[in-house]
N, C-alpha and C positions, 0 to 999 in steps of 0.2 A: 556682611559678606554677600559677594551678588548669588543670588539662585537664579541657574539659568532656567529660561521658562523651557516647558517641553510642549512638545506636539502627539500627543498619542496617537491622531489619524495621519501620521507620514509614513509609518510602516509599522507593523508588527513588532519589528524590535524596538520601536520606540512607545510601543504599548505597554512594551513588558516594563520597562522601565520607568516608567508613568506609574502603573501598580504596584511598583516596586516602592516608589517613592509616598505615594498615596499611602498606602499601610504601612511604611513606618513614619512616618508622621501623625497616623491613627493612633498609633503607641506614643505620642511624645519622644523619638528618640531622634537623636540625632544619626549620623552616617556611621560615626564611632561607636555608638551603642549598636547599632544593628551589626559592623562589622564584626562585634567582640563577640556574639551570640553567634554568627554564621561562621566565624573563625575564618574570614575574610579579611584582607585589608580594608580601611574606607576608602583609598584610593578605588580597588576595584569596586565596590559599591558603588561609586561616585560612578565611573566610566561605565558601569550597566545602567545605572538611573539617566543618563544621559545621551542612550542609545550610542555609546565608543565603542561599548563591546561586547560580544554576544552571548549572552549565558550560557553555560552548560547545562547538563542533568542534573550531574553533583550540587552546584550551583542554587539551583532551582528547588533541590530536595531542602537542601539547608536553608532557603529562604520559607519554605511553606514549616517549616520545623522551629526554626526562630520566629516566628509570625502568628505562627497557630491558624496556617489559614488551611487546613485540611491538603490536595493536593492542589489545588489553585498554581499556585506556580507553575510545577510539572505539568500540569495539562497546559498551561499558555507554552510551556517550552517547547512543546511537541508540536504545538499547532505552530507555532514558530518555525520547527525544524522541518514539517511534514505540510505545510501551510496549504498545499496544493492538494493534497490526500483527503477525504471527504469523511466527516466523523464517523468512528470508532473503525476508519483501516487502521491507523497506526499499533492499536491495540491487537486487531486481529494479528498483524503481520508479526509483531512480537512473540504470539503463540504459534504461529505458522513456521516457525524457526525451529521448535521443540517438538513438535506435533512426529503422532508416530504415522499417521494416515492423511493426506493431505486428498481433498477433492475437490474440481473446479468444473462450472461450465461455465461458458463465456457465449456471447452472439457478437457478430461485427470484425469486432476485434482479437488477435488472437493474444492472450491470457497474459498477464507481465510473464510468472512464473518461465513462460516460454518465449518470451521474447528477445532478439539477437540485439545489439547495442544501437548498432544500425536502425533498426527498425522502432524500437524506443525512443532514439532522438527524432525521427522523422512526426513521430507524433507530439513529443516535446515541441519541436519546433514550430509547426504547425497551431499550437494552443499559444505562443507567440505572436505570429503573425497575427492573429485574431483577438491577439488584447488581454487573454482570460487570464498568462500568467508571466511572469517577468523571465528573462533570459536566468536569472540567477535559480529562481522556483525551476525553470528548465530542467537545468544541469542537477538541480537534487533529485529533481522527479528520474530523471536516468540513475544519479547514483543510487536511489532507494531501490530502481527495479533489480541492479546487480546485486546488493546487498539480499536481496527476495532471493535471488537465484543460487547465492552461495549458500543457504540452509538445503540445498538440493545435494550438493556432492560434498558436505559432512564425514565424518568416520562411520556414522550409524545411520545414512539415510534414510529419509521416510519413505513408503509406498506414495507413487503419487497416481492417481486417477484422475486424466482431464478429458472432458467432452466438447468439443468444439461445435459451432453451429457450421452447415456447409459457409456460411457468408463469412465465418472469419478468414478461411484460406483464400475464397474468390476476390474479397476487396483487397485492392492494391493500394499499399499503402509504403508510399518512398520511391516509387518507381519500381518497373521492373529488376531491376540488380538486387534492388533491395529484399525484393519477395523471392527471389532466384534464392538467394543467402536465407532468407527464414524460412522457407519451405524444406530446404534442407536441412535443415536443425530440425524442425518438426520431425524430420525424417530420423535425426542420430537420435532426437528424445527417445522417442517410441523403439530404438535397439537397448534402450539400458535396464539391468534386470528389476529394478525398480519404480519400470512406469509402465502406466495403461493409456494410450493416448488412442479415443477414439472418435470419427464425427458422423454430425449429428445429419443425415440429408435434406435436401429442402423435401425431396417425397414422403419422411413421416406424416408432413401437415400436421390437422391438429393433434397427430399423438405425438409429438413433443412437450413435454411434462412438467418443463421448467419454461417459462417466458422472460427473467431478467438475470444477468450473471448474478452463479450464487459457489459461494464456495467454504466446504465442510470439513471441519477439522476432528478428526480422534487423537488424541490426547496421549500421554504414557500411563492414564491412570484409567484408560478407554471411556471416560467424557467425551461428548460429541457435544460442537458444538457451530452453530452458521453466521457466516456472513452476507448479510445481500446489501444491496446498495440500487437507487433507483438513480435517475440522472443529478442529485443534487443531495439526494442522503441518505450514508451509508447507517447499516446497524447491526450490529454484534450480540447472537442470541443465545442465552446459555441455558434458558429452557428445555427441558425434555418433549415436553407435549408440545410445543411450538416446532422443532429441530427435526424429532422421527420423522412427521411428515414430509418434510422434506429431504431425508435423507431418502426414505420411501419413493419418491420422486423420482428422484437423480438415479437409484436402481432401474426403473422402469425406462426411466431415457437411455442407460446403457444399454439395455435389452432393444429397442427400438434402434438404435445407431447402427452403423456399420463395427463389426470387428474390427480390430488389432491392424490384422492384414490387408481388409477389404480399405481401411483407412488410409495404410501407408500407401497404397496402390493407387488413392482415390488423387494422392498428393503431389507422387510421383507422375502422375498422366497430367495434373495442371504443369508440373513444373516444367513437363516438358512441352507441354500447350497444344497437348492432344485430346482435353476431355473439356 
């Protein structure tokens, strides 16, 4: 029988399927022996080892469950799925969906949570032009941010507290239309009875209290816990004595920021390009 050779460095999905075929050949099985355990066909086993076709979760669960490889799969799946997402977002974002208190500060850029589709693609696109990530990683990278945004208007929404730096509303990013459209959603965010949207001015100087986006999540069971990420890696902190201080933090940056009001006013005078 031919065995087609594989490439594990052409793509990600043909990694997954390179490991796939690696560990069960580590067990002596054949495609049939794995598929009987995964309650798969071997036909599909064959066309995931093959890179034909893209695994799922389920998938993925049942291959790390037949294999005994701990979560090994799953985590290749998601790096797969989220491939563009810097490790342990995907994990956060997953708790960010449930979370009874959501908190964010951002610099630069303004926050996914808050971002118009518009405004999302212009920065997808943009990571494009530049090589960093494929048109396909694109288009996830946008549909992951709306998927972010619909854990927002839920039947039991969470509180959500975001602080902006003045620099995410000033850079323009997609062109003027495009910040015309986001700045006004800044503007609806901040009317909804479940959000605190405030920014941060460049006059605090150095008492601004946080220097990298960092974003804290309370739990239904009142766990807290952070996410921060630096340009190249993110990390997911469920420490207590690591976390308070930084929730500590992010109080003291609210107190320092502009109010509610002083905020939407600060947004509505760019928008209309008188401030």
């Amino acid at each position: 029988m031919n065995v087609k050779e594989l490439n594990p460095d052409s793509s990600p999905q043909a990694a997954f399927g390179a490991h796939l075929r690696t560990c069960r050949e580590e067990r002596g099985w054949k495609q049939e022996d794995l598929a009987a355990e995964m309650e798969y066909s071997s036909t599909h086993i064959s066309s995931v080892e093959t890179g034909r076709k893209m695994p799922t979760l389920r998938f993925s669960r049942s291959a790390d469950r037949a294999l005994g490889t701990g979560d090994q799969f799953e985590r290749r799946w998601r790096e797969l799925k989220h491939g563009v997402l810097l490790e342990g977002f995907p994990e956060y974002a997953g708790l960010e969906g449930r979370a009874a208190e959501i908190r964010v500060f951002d610099t630069g850029l303004i926050p996914g949570l808050l971002q118009t589709p518009e405004y999302a693609q212009a920065l997808a696109d943009s990571a494009v032009r530049r090589g960093a990530i494929t048109p396909e990683q694109a288009a996830e990278r946008v549909s992951f941010v709306a998927e972010r945004q619909a854990a927002l208007v839920r039947a039991r929404p969470p509180m959500v507290f975001v602080v902006m730096d003045e620099s995410c509303i000033r850079r323009i990013v997609g062109g003027p239309e495009v910040m015309d459209v986001q700045l006004d959603h800044l503007i609806e965010f901040a009317a909804r009875p479940n959000t605190v949207l405030q920014v941060a001015p460049f006059g605090i100087g150095e008492r601004r209290t946080i220097d990298l986006p960092v974003n804290l999540l309370t739990l239904s069971d009142r766990s807290i816990l952070c996410y921060a990420e630096s340009q190249t890696q993110g990390r997911l902190d469920r420490e207590t004595t690591s976390v308070l201080p930084v929730l500590t933090a992010y109080h003291q940056l609210q107190a320092e920021s502009l109010s509610q009001a002083m905020s939407v006013d600060a947004i509505e005078q760019l928008r209309k390009g008188t401030s």
